[in-house]
C-alpha positions in Angstrom: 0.0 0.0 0.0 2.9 2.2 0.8 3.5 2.9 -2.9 0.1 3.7 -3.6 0.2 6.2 -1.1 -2.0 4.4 1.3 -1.0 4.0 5.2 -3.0 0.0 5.3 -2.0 -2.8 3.8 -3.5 -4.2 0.7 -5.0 -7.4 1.2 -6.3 -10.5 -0.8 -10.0 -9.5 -0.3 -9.2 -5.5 -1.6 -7.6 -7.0 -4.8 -10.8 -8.9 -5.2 -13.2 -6.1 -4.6 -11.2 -3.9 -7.2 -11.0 -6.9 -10.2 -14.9 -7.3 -9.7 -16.0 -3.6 -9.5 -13.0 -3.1 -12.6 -14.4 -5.9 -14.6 -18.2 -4.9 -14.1 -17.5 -1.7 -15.4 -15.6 -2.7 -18.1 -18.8 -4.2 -19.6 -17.6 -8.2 -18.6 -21.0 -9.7 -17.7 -21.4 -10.8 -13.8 -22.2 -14.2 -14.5 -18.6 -14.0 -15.9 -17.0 -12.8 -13.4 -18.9 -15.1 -10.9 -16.9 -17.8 -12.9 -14.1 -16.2 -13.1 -13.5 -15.6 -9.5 -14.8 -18.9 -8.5 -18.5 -17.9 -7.1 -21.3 -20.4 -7.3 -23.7 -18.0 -6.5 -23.8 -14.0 -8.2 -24.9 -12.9 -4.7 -21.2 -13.6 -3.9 -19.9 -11.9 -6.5 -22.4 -8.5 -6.4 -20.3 -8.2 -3.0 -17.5 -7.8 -4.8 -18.6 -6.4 -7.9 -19.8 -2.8 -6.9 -21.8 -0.7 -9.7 -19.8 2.3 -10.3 -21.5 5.9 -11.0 -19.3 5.7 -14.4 -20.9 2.1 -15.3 -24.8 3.4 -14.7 -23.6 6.2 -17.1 -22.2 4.1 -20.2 -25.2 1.7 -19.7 -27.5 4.8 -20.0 -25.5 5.8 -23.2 -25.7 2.6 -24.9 -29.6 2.0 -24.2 -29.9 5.7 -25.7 -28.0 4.8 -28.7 -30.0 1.8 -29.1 -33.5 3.5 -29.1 -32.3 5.9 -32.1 -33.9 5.2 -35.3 -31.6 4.2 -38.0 -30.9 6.8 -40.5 -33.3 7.5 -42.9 -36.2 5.4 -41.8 -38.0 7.0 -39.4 -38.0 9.7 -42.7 -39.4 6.5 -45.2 -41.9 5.6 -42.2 
């Protein structure tokens, strides 16, 4: 931790939190990640895996870009 600038020590279950909460947000599916770390059960891994502010905002971004019409057709319709 000291080169990170933090006064604790890092520890096995930190590194876990962080790869679940950086693999959510970088769009890898829970169920994945569930598997990945070893988790029978996603309620075990949604401890881990904490929804960032930054992850609610590219979902919202990608539903929005899904609801737009494709080009021209809402001008055929």
């Amino acid at each position: 931790g000291v080169a990170l600038g933090m006064k604790e020590n890092l520890s096995y279950h930190m590194a876990r939190h962080s790869f679940g909460t950086l693999t959510l947000t970088a769009g890898i599916p829970i169920e994945s990640i569930a598997r990945i770390m070893g988790h029978t059960n996603i309620d075990s891994t949604q401890v881990y895996a904490q929804v960032t502010d930054r992850k609610i905002s590219s979902d919202m971004d990608r539903l929005m870009e899904r609801r737009k019409p494709a080009a021209g057709k809402e001008a055929a319709g």
